[in-house]
N, C-alpha and C positions, 0 to 999 in steps of 0.2 A: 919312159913314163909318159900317158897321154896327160895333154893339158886338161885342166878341170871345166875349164869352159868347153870343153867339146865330151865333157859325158855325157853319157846319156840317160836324161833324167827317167824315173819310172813311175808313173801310179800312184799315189796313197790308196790305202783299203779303204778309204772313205769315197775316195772318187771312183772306182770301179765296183763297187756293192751300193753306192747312195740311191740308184732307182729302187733296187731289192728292199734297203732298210726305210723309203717314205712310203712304198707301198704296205709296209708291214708295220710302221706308224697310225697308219690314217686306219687302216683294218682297225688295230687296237682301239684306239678313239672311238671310234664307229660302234665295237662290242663293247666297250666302257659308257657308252651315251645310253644306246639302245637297252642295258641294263640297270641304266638311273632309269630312264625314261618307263621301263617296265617296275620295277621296283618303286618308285614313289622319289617324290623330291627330298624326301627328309625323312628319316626314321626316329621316330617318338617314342619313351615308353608310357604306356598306358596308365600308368599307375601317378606318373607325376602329374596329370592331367585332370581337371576339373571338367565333368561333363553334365550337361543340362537335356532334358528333351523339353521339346515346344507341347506345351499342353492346352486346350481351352476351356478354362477356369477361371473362377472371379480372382482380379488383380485387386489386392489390398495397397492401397499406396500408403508408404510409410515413409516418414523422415525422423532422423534423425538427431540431437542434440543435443552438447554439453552444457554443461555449466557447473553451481554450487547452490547449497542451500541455503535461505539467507534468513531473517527475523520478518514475515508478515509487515509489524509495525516497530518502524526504529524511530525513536520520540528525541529531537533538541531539545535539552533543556537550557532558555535564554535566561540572561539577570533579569529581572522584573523591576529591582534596583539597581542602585547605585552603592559600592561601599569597594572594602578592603578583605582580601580575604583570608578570616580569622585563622579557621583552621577546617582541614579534610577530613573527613568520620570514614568513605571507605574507600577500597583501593580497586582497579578495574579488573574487571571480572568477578567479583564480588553479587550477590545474589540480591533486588532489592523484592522490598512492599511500595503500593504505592505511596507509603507517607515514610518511609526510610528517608534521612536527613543525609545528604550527599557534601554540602559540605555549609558553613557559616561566616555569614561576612559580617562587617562590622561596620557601622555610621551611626555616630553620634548623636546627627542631624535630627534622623529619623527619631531615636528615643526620644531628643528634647522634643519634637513636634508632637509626639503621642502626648508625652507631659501636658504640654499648653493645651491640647486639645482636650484633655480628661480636665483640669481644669475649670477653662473656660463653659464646658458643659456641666461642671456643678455648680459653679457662679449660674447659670441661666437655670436650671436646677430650682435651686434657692431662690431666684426671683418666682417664680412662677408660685412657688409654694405662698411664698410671704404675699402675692398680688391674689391666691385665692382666699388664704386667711381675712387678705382686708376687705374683698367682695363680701363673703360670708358675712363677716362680723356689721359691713353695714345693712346688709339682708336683717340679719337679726334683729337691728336698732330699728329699723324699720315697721320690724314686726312689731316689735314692742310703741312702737309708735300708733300702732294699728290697733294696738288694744285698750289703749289708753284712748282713743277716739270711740274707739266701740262701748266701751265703758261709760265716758259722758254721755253717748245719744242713748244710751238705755235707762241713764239714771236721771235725762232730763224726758224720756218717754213715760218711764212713772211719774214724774213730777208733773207731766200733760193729763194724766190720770187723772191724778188726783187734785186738781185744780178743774178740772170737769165736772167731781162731783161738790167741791167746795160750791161752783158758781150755781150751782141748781139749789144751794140751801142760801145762797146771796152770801158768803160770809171773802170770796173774793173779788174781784171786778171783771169782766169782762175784756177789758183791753189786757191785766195781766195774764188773764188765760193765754189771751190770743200772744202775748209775746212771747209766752213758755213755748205755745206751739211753735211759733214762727223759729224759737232757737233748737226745738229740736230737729228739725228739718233742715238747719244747717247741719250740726253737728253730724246728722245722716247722710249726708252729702260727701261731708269732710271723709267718716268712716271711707265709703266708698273712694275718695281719692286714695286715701291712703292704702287702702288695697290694692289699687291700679299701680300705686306707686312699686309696691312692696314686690307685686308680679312683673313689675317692669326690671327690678333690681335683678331676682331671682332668673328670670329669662337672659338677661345681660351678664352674667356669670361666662359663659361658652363662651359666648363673644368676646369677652378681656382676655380671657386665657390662650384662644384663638390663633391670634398674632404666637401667644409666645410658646405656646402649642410647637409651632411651626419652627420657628428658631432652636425649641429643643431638639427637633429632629434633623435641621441641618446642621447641628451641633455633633448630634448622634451619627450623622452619617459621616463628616466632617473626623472624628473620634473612630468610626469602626475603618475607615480610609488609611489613618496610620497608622491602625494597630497591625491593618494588613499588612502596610508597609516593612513594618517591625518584625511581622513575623514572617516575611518574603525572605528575608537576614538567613533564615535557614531554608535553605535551599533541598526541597521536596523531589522524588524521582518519580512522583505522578504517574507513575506506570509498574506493574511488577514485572518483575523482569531479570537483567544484568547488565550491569553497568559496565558499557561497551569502550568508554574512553572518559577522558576527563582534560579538559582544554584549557585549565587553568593552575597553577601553585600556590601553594600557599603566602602572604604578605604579597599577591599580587592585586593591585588597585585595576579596579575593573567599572567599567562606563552601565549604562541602562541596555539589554538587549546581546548582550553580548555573549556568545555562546559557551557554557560553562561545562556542561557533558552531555553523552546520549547513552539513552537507555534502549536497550533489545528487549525486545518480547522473547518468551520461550515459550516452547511447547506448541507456537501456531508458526510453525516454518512453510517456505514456499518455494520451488525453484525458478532460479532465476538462470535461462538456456541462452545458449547461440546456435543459430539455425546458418546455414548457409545459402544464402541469396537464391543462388542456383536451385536449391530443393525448396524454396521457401512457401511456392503457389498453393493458395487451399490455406493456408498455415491463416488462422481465425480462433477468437474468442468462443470457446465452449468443444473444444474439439479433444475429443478423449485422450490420452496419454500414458504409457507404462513409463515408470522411475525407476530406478536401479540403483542403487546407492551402497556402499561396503556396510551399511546397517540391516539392509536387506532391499526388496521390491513392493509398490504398491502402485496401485491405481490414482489416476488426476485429471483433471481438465484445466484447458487454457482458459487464466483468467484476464490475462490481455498478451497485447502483440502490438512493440514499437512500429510506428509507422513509416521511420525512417530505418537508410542503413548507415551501418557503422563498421567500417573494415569489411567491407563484405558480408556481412551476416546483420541477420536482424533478432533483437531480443526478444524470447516471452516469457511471461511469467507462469508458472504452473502450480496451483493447489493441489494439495494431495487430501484422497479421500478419507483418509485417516493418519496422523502420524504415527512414525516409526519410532519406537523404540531403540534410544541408541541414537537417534539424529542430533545432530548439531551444526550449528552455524558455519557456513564455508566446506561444508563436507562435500566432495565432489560427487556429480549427479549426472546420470545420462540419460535423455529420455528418449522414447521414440512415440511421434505423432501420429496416428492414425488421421489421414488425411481424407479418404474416401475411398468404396469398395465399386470395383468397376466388373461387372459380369458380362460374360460367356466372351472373353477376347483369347486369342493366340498370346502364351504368357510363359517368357525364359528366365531364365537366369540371368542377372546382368552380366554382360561379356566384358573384362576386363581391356576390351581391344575399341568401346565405346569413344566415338567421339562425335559429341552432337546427339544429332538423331540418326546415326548411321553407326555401324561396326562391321567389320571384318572377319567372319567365322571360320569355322572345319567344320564340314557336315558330314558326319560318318555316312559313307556308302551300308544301305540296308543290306546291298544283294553283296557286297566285300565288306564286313565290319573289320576288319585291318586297315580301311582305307579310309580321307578325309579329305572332301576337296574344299576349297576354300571357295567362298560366300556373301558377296556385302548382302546386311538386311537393313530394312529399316525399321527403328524403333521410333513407337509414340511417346504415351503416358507411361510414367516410370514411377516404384517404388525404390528404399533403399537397396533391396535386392531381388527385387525384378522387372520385367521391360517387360510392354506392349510390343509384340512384334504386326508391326502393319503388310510389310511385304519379304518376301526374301524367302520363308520357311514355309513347311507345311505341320499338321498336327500329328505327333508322333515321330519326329526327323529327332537324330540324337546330334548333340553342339560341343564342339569344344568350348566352352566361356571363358577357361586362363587363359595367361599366355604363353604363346611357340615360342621359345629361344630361338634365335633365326628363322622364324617362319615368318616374317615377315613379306617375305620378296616369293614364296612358295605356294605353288596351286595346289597341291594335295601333299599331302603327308601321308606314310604309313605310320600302323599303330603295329607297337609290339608289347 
């Protein structure tokens, strides 16, 4: 038997065919490239595809926005007193008027202070009356003082008479005529003061009463002060509406100012959106608006716009040109802005493959419509769902706008 180290080794099939088999490798490859490379880098079906063509027409820019619907006017109602509180008449969500009594508190305080004050203004009351009784009554004495002087100088003016004609027959003297006249020229006089007097009285009536005039009415106002007080105790919802919460319990002791419930407005709702920063340019006061709401759709405009941001997005508010039917408070709402109408621009569909002002397209070949080579464009001005194309296209070129599953890394793609 030969030793095993002196056999003689032979060949494997791999070493004696390996030229034949890398030449007939690298062939394969060669006809497996050359038919990607003819065939397209990817095969798409057509139908899972979203396609746009470049058109030039006015771009509407629109943005977009959620929110809910909320109360126009939502009204605090604070204590205006101070007291304890009695008891609650209605419960939240309850439908008010504006004089609906929401709930009643209770101070003592206040009562006795109405008392003293009803009081004290009948006491000043009663002075006033009794201080014009006593003007009057000396007017009157007055008067009668006045007549009683008018009375002597007329009954010593006939006695001037007739002592005139006595002295022409001699039967009185002369110096008595003259003293009758001399006193009736007093008593003439006297009449006259007392007249002055009596118009002095009668003019000085306003005047007495004047001052206390005055005291009754800050008596009166002093009096209608805590009656308001008194009736502050019931607590008014000053707005109709629905009573949106209520901040306080009952037997709870409550300070001046302190907030007890709020009332909602119905029936004048408004939405209140979020915008998102990035779409937010243009977004202004008076800028038309479509609403959406599971009650139905209506027309509105912007009646304001914060001017800050908050988590990325900026609030507005929007009025509706009529309310809906069926709307209520917190109802979700989504509106979209009409921002402004831009004419005769190159204008796609926004491409899902958008970043910035730039995207990544498929532009269907016209003269091969199976075939789509890719694209960067640039985009301008953009709506919610369409771009300004500035460069990259032409008018009438058709676009892929979704996106390739794996076509990221691919120049063209076939369509099937």
């Amino acid at each position: 038997m030969k030793n095993l180290m002196d056999t003689e080794l032979k060949p494997s099939l791999w070493l004696r065919h390996r030229g034949a088999l890398l030449i007939g490798l690298i062939t394969i490859l060669a006809i497996a490239a050359l038919w990607r490379f003819q065939s397209g880098d990817l095969r798409v079906a057509a139908s899972e595809l979203v396609f746009s063509t470049a058109t030039r027409k006015t771009l509407v820019r629109t943005v977009r926005g959620t929110g809910v619907l909320v109360p126009r006017e939502v009204r605090a109602i604070g204590a205006t007193v101070s007291g304890r509180v009695d008891a609650l008449s209605l419960s939240v969500g309850s439908a008010v008027q504006s004089d609906s009594v929401l709930l009643t508190l209770d101070n003592p305080d206040l009562s006795d202070a109405l008392a003293a004050a009803e009081a004290e203004l009948e006491a000043a009351l009663a002075d006033r009356s009794a201080r014009e009784t006593e003007l009057r009554n000396a007017v009157l004495a007055q008067r009668a003082t006045v007549g009683e002087a008018q009375a002597n100088w007329r009954s010593t003016q006939s006695q001037v008479a007739a002592e005139a004609k006595m002295k022409g027959f001699g039967v009185i003297s002369a110096i008595q005529s003259e003293q009758t006249r001399f006193k009736a020229e007093q008593l003439q006089q006297r009449l006259a003061l007392e007249r002055e007097r009596e118009t002095n009285m009668q003019n000085n009536i306003p005047v007495q009463l004047k001052a206390l005039d005055a005291r009754i009415r800050q008596l009166q106002g002093k009096r209608a002060l805590a009656a308001q007080r008194v009736e502050a105790l019931k607590v008014r919802a000053g707005l109709a509406g629905v009573l949106q919460s209520i901040a306080v319990a009952q037997g709870q002791q409550i300070a001046l100012g302190t907030e007890l419930a709020r009332i909602a407005s119905v029936g004048d709702l408004i939405a209140q959106v979020q915008v998102p920063e990035g779409l937010s340019e243009g977004l202004q006061p008076g800028l038309r608006a479509q609403l959406r709401t599971s009650a139905g759709e209506v027309q509105g405009r912007v009646t304001r716009v914060d001017p800050s941001v908050r988590d990325g997005a900026i609030a507005a508010d929007v009025a509706m040109d009529q309310q809906l039917a069926g709307a209520r408070p917190e109802m979700s709402v989504e509106v979209t802005f009409e921002i402004d109408q831009i004419r005769d621009v190159l204008v796609l569909a926004r491409p899902v493959t958008q970043l910035g002002k730039r995207a990544r397209v498929f532009v269907v070949d016209s003269a091969s419509p199976d075939r789509a080579m890719a694209r960067e464009i640039e985009i301008g001005r953009q709506s919610m769902s369409e771009v300004e194309v500035i460069n990259g296209l032409l008018a009438g070129e058709k676009v892929v706008v979704s996106r390739i599953v794996d076509g990221e890394n691919e120049t063209r793609i076939r369509l099937q």
